[in-house]
Each structure stands twice: as structure tokens, then as C-alpha cells.
PDB file of N, CA, C and O in Angstrom, chain B, residues numbered from 101:
ATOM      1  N   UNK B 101      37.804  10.038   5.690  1.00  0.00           N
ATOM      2  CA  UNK B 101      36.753   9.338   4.959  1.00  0.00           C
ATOM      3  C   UNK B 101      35.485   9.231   5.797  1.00  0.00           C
ATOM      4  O   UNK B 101      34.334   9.388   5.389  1.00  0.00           O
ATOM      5  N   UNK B 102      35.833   8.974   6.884  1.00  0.00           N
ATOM      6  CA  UNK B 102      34.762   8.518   8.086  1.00  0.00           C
ATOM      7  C   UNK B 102      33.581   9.984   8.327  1.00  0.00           C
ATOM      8  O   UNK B 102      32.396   9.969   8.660  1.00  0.00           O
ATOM      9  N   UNK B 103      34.327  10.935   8.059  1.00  0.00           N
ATOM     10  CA  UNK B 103      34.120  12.564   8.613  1.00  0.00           C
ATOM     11  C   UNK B 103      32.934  12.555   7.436  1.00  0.00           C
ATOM     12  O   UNK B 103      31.756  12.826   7.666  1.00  0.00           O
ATOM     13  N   UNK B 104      33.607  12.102   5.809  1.00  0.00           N
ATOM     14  CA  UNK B 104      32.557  13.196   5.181  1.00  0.00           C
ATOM     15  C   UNK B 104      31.664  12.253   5.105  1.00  0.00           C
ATOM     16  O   UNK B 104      30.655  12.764   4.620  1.00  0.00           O
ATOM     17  N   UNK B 105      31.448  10.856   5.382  1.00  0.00           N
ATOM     18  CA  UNK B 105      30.418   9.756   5.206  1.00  0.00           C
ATOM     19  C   UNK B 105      29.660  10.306   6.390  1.00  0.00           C
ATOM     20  O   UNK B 105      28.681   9.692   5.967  1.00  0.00           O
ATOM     21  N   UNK B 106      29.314  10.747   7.209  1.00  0.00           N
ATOM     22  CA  UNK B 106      29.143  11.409   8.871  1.00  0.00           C
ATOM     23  C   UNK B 106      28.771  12.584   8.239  1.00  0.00           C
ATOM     24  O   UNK B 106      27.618  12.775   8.627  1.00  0.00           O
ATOM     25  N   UNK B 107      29.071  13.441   7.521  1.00  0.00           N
ATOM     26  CA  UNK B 107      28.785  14.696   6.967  1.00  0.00           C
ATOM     27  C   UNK B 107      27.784  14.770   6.014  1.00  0.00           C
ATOM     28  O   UNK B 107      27.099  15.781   5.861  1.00  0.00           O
ATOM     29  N   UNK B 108      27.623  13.458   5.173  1.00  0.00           N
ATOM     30  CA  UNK B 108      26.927  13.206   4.576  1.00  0.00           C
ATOM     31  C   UNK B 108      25.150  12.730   4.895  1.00  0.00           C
ATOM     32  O   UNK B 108      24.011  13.085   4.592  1.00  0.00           O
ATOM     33  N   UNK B 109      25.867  11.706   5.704  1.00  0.00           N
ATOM     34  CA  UNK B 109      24.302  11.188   6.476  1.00  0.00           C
ATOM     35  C   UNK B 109      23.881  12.214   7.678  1.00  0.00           C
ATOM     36  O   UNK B 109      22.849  12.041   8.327  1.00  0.00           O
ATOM     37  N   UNK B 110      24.527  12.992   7.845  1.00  0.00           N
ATOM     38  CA  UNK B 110      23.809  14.443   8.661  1.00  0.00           C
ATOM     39  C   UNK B 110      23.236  15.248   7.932  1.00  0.00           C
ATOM     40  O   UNK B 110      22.376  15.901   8.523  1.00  0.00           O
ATOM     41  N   UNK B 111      23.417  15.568   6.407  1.00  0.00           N
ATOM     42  CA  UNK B 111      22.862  16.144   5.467  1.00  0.00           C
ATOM     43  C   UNK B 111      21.554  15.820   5.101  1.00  0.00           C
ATOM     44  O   UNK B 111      20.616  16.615   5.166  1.00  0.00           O
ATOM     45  N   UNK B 112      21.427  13.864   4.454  1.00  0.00           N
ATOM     46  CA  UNK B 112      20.567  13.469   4.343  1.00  0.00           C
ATOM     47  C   UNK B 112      19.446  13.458   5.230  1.00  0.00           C
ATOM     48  O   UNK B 112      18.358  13.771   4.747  1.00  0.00           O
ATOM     49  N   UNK B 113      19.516  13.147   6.474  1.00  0.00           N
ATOM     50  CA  UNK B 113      18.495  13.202   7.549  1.00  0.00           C
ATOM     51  C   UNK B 113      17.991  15.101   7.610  1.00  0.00           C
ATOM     52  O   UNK B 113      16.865  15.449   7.964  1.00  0.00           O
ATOM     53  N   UNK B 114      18.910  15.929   7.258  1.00  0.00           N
ATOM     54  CA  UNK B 114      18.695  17.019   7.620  1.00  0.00           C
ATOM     55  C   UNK B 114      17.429  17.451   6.517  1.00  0.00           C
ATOM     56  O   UNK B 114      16.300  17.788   6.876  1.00  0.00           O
ATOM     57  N   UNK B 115      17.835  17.370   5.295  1.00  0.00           N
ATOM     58  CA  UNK B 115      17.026  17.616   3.982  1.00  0.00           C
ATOM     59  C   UNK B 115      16.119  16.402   3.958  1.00  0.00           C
ATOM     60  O   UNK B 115      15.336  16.610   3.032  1.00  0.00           O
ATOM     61  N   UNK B 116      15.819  15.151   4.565  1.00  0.00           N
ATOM     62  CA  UNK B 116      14.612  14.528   4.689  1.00  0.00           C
ATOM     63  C   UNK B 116      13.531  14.957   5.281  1.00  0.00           C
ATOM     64  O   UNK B 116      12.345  14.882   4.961  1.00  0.00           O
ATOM     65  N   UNK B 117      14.437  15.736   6.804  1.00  0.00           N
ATOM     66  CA  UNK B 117      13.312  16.458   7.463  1.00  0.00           C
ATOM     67  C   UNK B 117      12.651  17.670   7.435  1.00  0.00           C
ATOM     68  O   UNK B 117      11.613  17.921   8.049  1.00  0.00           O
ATOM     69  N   UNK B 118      13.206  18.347   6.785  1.00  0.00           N
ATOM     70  CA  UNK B 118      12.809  19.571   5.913  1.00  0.00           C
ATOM     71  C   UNK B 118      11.695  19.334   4.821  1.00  0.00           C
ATOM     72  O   UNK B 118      10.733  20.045   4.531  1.00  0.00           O
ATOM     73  N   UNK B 119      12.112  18.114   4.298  1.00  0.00           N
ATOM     74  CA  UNK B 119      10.845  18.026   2.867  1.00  0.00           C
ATOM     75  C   UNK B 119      10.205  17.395   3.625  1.00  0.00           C
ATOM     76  O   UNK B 119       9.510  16.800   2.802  1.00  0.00           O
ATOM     77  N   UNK B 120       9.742  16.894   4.958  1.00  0.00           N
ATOM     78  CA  UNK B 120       8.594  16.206   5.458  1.00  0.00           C
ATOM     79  C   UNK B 120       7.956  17.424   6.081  1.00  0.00           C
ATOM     80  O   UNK B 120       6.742  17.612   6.159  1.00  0.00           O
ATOM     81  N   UNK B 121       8.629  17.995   6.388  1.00  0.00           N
ATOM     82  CA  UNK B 121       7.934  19.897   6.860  1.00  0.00           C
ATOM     83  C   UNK B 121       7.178  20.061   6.007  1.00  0.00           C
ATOM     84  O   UNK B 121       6.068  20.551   6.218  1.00  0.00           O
ATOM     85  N   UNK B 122       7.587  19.695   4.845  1.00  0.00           N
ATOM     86  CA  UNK B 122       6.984  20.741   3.595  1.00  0.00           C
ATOM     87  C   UNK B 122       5.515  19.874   3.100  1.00  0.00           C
ATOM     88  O   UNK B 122       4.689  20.233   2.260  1.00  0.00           O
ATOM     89  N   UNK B 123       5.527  18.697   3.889  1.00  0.00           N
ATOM     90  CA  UNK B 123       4.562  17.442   3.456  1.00  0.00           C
ATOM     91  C   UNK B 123       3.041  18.341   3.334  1.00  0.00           C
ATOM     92  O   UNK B 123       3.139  19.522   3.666  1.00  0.00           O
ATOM     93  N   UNK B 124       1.928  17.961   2.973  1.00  0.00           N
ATOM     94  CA  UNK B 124       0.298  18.117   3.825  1.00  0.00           C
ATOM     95  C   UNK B 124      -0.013  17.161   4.308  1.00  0.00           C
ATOM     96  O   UNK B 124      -0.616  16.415   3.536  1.00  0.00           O
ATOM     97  N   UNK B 125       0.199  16.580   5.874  1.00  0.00           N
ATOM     98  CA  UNK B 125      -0.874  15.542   6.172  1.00  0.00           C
ATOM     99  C   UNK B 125      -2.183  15.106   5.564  1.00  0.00           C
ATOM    100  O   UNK B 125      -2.929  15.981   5.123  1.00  0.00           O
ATOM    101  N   UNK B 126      -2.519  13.897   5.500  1.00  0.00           N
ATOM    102  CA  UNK B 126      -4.363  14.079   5.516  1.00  0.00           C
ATOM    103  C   UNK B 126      -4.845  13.906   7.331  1.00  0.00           C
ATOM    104  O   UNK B 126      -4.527  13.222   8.303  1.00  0.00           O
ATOM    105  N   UNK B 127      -5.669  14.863   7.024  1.00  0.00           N
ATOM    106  CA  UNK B 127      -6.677  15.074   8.303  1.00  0.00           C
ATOM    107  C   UNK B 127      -7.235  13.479   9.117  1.00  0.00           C
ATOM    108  O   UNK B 127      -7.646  12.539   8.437  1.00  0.00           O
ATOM    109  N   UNK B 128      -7.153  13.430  10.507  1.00  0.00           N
ATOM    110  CA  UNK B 128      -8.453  12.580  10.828  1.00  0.00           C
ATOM    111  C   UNK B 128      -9.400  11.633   9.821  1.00  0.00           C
ATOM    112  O   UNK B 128      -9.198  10.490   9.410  1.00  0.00           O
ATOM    113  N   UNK B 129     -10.462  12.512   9.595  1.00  0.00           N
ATOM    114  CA  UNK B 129     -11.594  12.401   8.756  1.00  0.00           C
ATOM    115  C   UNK B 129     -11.185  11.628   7.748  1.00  0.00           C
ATOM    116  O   UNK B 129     -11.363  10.410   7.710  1.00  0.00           O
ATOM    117  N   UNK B 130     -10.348  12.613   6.475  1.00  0.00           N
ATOM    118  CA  UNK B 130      -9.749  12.417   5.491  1.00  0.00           C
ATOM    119  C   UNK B 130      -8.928  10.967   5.268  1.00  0.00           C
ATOM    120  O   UNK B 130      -8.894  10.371   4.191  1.00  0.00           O
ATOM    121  N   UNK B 131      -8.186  10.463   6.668  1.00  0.00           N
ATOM    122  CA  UNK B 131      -7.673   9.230   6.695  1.00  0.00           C
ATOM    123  C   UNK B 131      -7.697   8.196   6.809  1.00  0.00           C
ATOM    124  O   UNK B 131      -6.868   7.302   6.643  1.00  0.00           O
ATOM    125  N   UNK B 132      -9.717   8.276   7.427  1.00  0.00           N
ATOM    126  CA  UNK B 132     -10.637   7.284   8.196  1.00  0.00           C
ATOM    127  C   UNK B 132     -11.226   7.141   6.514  1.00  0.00           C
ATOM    128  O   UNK B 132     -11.218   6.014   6.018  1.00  0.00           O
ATOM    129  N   UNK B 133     -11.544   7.895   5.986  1.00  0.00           N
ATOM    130  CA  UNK B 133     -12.042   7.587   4.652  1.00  0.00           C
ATOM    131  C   UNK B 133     -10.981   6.576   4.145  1.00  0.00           C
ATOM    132  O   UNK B 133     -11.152   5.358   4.197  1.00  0.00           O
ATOM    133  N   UNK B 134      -9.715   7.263   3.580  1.00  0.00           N
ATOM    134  CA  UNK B 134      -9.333   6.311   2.832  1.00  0.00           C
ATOM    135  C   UNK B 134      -9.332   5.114   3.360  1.00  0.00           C
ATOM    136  O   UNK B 134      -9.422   4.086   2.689  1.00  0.00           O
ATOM    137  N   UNK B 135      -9.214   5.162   4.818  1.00  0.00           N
ATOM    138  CA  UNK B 135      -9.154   3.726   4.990  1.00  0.00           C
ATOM    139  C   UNK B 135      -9.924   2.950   4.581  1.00  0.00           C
ATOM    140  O   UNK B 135      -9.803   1.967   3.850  1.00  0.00           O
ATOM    141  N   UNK B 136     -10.832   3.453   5.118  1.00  0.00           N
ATOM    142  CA  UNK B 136     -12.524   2.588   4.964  1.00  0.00           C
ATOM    143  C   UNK B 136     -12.425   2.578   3.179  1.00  0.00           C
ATOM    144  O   UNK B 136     -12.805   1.453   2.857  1.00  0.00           O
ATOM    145  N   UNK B 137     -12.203   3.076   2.389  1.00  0.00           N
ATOM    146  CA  UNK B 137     -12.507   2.841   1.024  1.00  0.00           C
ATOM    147  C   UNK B 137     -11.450   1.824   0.442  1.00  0.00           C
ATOM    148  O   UNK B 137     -11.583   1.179  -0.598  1.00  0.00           O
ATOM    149  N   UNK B 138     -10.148   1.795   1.489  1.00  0.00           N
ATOM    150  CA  UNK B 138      -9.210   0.844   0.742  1.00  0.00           C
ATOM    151  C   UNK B 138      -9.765  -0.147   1.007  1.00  0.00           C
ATOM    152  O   UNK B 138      -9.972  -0.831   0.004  1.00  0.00           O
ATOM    153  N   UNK B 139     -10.394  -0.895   2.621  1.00  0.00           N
ATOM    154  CA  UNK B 139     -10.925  -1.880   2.606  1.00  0.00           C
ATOM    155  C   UNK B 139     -11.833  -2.275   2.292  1.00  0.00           C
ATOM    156  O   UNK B 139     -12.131  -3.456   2.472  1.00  0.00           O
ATOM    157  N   UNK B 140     -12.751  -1.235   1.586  1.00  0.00           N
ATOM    158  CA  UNK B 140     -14.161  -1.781   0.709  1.00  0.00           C
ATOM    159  C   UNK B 140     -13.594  -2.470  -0.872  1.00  0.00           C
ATOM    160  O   UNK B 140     -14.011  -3.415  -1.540  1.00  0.00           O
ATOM    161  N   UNK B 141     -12.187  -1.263  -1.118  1.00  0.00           N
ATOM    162  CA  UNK B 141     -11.699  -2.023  -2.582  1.00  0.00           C
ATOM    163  C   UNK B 141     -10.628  -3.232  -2.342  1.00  0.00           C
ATOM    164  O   UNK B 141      -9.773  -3.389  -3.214  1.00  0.00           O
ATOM    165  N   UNK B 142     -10.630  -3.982  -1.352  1.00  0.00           N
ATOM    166  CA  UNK B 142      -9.980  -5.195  -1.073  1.00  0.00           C
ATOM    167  C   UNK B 142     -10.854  -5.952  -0.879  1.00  0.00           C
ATOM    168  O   UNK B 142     -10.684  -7.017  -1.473  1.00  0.00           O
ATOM    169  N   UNK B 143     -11.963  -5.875  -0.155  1.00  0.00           N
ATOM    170  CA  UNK B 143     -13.182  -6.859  -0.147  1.00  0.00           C
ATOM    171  C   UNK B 143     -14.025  -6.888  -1.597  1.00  0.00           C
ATOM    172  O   UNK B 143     -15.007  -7.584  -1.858  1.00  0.00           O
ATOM    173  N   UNK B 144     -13.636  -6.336  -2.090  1.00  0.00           N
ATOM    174  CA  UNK B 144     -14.379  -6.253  -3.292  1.00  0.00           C
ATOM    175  C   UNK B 144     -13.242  -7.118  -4.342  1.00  0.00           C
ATOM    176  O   UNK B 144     -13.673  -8.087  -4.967  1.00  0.00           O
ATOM    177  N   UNK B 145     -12.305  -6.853  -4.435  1.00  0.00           N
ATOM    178  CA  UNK B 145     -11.538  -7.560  -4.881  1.00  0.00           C
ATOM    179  C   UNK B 145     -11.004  -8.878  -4.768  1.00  0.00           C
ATOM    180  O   UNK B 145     -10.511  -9.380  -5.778  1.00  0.00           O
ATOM    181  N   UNK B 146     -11.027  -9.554  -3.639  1.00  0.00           N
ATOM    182  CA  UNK B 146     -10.764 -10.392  -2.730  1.00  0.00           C
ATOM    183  C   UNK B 146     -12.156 -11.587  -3.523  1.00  0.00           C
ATOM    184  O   UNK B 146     -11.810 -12.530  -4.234  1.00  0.00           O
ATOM    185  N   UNK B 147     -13.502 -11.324  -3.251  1.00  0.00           N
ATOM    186  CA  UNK B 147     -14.517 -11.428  -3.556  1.00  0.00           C
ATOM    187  C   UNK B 147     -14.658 -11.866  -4.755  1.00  0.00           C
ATOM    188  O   UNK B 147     -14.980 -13.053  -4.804  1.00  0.00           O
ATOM    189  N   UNK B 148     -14.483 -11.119  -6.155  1.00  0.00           N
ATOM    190  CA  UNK B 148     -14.347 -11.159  -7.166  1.00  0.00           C
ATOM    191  C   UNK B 148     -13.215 -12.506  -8.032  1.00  0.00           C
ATOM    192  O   UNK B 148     -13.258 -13.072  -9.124  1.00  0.00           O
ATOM    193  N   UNK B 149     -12.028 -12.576  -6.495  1.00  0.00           N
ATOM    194  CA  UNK B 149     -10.860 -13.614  -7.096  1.00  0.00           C
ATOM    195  C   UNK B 149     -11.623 -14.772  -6.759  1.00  0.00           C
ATOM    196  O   UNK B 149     -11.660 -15.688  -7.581  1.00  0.00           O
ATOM    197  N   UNK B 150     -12.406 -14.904  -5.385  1.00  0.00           N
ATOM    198  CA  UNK B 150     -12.778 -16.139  -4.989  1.00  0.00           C
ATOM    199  C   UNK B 150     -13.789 -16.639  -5.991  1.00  0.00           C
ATOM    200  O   UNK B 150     -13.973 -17.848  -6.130  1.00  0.00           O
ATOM    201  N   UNK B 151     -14.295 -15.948  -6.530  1.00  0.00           N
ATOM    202  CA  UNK B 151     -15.889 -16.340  -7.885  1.00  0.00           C
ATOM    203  C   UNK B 151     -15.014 -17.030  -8.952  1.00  0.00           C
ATOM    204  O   UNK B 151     -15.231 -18.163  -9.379  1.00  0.00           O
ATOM    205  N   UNK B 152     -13.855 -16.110  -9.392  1.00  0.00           N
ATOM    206  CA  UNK B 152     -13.269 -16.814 -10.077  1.00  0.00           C
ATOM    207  C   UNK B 152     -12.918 -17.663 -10.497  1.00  0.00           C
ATOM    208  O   UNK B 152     -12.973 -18.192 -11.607  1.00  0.00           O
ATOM    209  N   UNK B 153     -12.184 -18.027  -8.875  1.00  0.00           N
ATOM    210  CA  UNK B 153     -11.716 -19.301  -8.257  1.00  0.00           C
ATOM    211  C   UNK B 153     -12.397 -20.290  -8.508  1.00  0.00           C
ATOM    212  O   UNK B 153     -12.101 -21.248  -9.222  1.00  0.00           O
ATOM    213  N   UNK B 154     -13.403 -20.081  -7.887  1.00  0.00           N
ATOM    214  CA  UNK B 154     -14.635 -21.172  -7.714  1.00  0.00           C
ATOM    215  C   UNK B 154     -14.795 -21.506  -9.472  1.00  0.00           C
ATOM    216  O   UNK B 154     -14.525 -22.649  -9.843  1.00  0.00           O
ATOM    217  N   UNK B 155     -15.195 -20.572 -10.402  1.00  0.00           N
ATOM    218  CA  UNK B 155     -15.221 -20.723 -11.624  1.00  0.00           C
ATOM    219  C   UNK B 155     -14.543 -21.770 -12.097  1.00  0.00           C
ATOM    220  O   UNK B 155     -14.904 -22.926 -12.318  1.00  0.00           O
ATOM    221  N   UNK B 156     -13.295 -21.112 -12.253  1.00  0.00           N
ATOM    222  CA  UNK B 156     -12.312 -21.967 -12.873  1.00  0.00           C
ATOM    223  C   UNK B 156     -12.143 -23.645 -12.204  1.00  0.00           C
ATOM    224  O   UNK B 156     -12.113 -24.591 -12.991  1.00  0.00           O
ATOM    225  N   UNK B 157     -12.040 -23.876 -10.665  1.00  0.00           N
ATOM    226  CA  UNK B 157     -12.016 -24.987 -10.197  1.00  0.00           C
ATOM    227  C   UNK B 157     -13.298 -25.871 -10.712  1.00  0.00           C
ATOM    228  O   UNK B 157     -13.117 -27.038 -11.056  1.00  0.00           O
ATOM    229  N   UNK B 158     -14.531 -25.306 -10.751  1.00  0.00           N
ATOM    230  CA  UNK B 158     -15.797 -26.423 -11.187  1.00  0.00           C
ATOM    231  C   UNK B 158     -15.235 -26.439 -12.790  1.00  0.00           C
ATOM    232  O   UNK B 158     -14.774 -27.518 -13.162  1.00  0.00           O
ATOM    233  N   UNK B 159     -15.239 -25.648 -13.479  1.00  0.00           N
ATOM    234  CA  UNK B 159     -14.585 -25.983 -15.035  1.00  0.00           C
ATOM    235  C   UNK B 159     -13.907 -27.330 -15.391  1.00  0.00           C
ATOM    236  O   UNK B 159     -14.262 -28.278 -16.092  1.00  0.00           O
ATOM    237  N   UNK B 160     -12.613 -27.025 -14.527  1.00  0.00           N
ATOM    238  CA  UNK B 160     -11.934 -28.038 -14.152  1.00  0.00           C
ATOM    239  C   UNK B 160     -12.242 -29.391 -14.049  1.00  0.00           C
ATOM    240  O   UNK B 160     -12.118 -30.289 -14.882  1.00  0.00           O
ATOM    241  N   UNK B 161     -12.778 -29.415 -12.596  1.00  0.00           N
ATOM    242  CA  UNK B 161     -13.636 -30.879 -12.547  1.00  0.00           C
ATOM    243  C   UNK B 161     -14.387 -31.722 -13.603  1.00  0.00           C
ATOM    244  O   UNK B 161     -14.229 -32.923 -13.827  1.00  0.00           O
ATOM    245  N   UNK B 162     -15.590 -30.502 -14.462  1.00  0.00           N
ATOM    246  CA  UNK B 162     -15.975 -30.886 -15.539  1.00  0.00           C
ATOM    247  C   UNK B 162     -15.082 -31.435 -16.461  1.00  0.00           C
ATOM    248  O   UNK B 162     -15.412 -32.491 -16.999  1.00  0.00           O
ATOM    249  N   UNK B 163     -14.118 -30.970 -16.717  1.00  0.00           N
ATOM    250  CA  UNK B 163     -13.156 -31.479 -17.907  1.00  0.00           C
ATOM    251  C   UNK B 163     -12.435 -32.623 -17.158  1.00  0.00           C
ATOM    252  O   UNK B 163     -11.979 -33.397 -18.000  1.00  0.00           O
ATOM    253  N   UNK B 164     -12.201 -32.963 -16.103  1.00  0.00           N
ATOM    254  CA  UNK B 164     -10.979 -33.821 -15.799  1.00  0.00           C
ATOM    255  C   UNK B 164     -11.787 -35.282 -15.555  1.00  0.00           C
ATOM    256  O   UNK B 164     -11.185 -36.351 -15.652  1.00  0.00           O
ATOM    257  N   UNK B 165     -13.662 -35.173 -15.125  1.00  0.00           N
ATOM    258  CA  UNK B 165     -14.130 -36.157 -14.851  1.00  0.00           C
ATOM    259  C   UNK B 165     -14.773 -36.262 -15.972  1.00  0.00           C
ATOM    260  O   UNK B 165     -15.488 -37.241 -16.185  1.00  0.00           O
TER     261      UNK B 165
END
């Protein structure tokens, strides 16, 4: 039992690393971008919840006082 569970997870690691062969990296460049664009669309987002926020909390006040 032990053998083909052992036979098995030698397989898996084997054919994981094969399809990561087969991957395309992104480049340098290419990776500095996304970065930089994920954190422009989190500050932007981030931004947008706090207005909200703020929105909804003065609303609030109005109605509760």
C-alpha cells in the first residue's frame, strides 16, 4: 500500500514539474507593471470604500440625531 502511495506522489511531483516547464514566466518589466497596476487598483479601491464609508456613517448620524 505504502509503495504505490510513494509511487504515486513521485508521479505527481514529477508531472507538476513538467507542466511548470511548460509555464511562460512574465518578464522583469512585465511583473513590475502588474505590480504597480495592482496597487494603483487597490488604492483606488480602498479609496472609493472609505468615501463610502464616510457617506453612509454621516447619513447615519443624520437619522439617529
Amino acid at each position: 500500500m505504502s509503495v504505490s502511495v510513494m509511487g504515486r506522489v513521485r508521479q505527481f511531483v514529477h508531472d507538476t514539474i513538467s507542466e511548470l516547464h511548460k509555464c511562460t514566466w512574465p518578464g522583469r518589466k512585465e511583473l513590475l507593471e502588474s505590480t504597480i497596476l495592482v496597487l494603483i487598483a487597490i488604492a483606488v479601491l480602498s479609496s472609493f470604500v472609505a468615501v463610502v464609508d464616510l457617506v453612509i456613517v454621516r447619513l447615519l448620524e443624520l437619522i439617529t440625531i
